[in-house]
N, C-alpha and C positions, 0 to 999 in steps of 0.2 A: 651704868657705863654703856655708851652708844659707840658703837662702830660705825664709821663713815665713810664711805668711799665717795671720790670725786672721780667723776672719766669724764677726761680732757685735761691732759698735763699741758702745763704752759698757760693755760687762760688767765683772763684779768681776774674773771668772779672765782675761779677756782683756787687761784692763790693765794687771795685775798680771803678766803673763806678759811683755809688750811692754815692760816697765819692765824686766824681766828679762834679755830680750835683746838690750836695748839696750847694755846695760854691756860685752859682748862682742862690739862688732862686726866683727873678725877672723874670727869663728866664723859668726854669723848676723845676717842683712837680715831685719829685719821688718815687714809693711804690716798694717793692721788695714781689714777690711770692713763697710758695714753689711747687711745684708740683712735688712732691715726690710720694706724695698717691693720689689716688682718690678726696680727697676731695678739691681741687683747681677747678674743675667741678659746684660748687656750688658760685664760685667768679664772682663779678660783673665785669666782663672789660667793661661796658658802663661809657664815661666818659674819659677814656685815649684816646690820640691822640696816641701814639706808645706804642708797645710790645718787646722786646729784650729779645730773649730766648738764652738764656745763659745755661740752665737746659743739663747736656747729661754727658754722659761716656766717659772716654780715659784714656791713661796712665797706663791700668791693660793689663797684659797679656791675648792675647789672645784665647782662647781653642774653641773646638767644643760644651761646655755643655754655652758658654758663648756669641755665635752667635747670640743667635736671640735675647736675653738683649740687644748689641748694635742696633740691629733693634728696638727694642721695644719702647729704651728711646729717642735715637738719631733719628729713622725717624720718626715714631706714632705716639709718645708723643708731635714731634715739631708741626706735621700738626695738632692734637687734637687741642691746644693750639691756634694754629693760626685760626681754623675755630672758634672757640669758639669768637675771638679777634673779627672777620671779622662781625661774624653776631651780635654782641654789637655796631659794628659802631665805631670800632677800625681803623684806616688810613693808619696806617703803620706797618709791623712787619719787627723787622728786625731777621736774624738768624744768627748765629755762625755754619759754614762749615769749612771746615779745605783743607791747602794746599795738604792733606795726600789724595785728590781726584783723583790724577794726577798719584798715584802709584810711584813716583821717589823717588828715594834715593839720585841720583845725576843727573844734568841737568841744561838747562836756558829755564823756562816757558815762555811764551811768549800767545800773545791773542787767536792766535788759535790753541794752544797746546789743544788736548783733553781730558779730562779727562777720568782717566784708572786704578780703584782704585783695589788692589789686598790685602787688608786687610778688614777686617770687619767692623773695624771704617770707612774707608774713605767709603767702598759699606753704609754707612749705610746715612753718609753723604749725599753721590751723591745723593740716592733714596730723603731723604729731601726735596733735592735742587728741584727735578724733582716736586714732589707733590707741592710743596708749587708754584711753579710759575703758576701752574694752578689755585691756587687760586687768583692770581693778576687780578689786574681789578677792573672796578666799585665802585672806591673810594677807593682801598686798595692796597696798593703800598707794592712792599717783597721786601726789601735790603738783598742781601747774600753777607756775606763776607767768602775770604778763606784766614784768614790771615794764615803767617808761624810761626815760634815757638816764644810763646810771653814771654816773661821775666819783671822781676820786681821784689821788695820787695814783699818776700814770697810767689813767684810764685809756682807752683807746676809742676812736668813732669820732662825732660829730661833737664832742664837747674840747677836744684839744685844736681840734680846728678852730671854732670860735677864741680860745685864748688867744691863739698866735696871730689870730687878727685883731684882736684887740690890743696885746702888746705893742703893734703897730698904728696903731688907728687914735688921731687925736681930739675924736668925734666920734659918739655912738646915741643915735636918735634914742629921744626917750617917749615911749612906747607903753600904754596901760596894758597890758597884757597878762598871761596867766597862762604855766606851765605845769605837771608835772612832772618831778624829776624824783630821786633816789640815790644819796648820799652810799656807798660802798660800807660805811659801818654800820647805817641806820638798814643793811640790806643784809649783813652780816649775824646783825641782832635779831631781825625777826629769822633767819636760816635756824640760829642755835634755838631758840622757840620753836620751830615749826619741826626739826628733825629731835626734838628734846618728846615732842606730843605724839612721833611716829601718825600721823594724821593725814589725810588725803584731801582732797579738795582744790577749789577754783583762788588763787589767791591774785592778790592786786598791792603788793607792797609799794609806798611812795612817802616821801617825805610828807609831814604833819600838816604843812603848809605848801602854799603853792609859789611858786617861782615867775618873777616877773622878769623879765629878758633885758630892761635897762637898769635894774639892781645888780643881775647879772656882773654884766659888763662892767658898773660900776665896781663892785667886789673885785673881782676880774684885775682892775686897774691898780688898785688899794695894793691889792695885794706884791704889785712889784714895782711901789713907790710913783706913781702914774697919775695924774688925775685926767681927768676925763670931761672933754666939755660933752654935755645931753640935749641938745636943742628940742625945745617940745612942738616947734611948730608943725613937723612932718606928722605927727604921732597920727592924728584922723584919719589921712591920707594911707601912709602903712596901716593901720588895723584894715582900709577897707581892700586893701591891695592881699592882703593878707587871708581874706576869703577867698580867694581865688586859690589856693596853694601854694604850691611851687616853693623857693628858696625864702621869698618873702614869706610864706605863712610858716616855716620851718623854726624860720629867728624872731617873728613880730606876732603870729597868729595865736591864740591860747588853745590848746588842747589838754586836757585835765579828765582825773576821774575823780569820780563823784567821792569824796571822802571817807563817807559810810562803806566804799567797798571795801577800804582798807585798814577797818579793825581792830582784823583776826592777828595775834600774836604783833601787834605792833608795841617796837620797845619801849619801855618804861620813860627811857629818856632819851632825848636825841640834843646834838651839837644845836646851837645855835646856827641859821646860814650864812653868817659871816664867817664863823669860826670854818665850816665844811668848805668855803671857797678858799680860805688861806694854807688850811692843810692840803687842799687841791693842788695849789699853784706851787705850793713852797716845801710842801711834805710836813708830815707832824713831829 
């Protein structure tokens, strides 16, 4: 039996994880924390075997008056939290990093690709990642994971955006391209694997396969009765526009990791990607 705690009440992955492991209560107890204010500092984490900070910022524009909030909640907040964990006699933390450490727009990550993060979220990230492994040791194992952009029923960020423009849109350029992404059950399943092993380490969870942005769209369409005209003459054109970055390398450009990094505790079985877009759009 695994005790779990999530801090960050309200989050997508943390209630989605909670809903998770709930269905197996033989296996794992799970509490969910908020740690919004201060007063999460007065919680007992003696007692749980794992912590899974889910708790931080993204998805907001970024400005100069709003820099050092991502520092504040994203790196501070995760090590407070985690030292808090460590000195209760807590085993394992795990943390939520993000692919956005590596600074790419487009690319194929790979194990010794370095990290080179040119945003505030990912600099806030990285700094995390650095503090928290200095607390590993001595009975306290730190899982980072950097997944890539995670989708599901009622996700939030940059993949509901693209729905509702596609709901709209009675054209969507078709594009050879190549994505990693990470389905919210297929992220679920490797969590009860990886908090089941109590184990520490660098991890890279990501769907089996990689995601191409006009199958995407297409799915996307299917899914709320829609068809979709794809015109392929643009596609040469976008992929080289696409090197450059920006919004076009965002939806058209491939950025991908290298598949061998991810595995560690990858689940037995995953949805199909037509099935993960219609449970996306429509719920399961």
């Amino acid at each position: 039996m695994k005790r779990v705690l999530i801090a960050g009440a309200g989050s997508y992955i943390g209630e989605n994880l909670s809903r998770w492991l709930d269905i197996m209560p033989e296996r794992f107890i799970c509490e969910t924390l908020d740690v919004q204010n201060e007063t999460w500092k007065a919680f007992a984490f003696g007692g749980f075997d794992a912590v899974v900070m889910v708790a931080g910022i993204a998805h907001q524009r970024e400005t100069s008056h709003n820099e050092t909030q991502y520092d504040q909640v994203n790196h501070k907040l995760a090590v407070a939290v985690a030292r808090a964990a460590k000195e209760a006699g807590v085993s394992q933390f795990v943390f939520f990093s993000s692919m956005s450490v590596y600074g790419l727009t487009v690319g194929h990550i790979m194990q010794k690709t370095r990290p080179n993060p040119n945003t505030a979220y990912g600099k806030s990230k990285l700094a995390a990642e650095e503090a928290l492994r200095s607390l590993a040791g001595e009975g306290f194992s730190v899982a980072i994971l950097r997944p890539p952009m995670i989708y599901g029923h009622a996700c939030r960020g940059n993949y509901p955006r693209l729905s509702q423009l596609l709901q709209k849109l009675p054209l969507f350029p078709y594009v050879n391209n190549a994505r990693s992404m990470l389905y919210i059950d297929t992220l679920c399943a490797f969590l009860e694997k990886l908090l089941e092993s109590g184990t520490g380490g660098l991890f890279f969870p990501q769907n089996a396969e990689y995601v191409r942005t006009h199958e995407l769209a297409r799915q996307i369409s299917l899914a709320h009765g829609r068809r979709l005209w794809q015109p392929r003459g643009l596609g040469g054109l976008l992929r080289m526009l696409a090197k450059r970055g920006g919004t076009v390398g965002k939806v058209f450009g491939s950025l991908t990791y290298d598949q061998q990094m991810s595995l560690a505790f990858r689940p037995d079985r995953e949805l199909p990607f037509a099935e993960t877009i219609h449970r996306t759009e429509v719920g399961a």
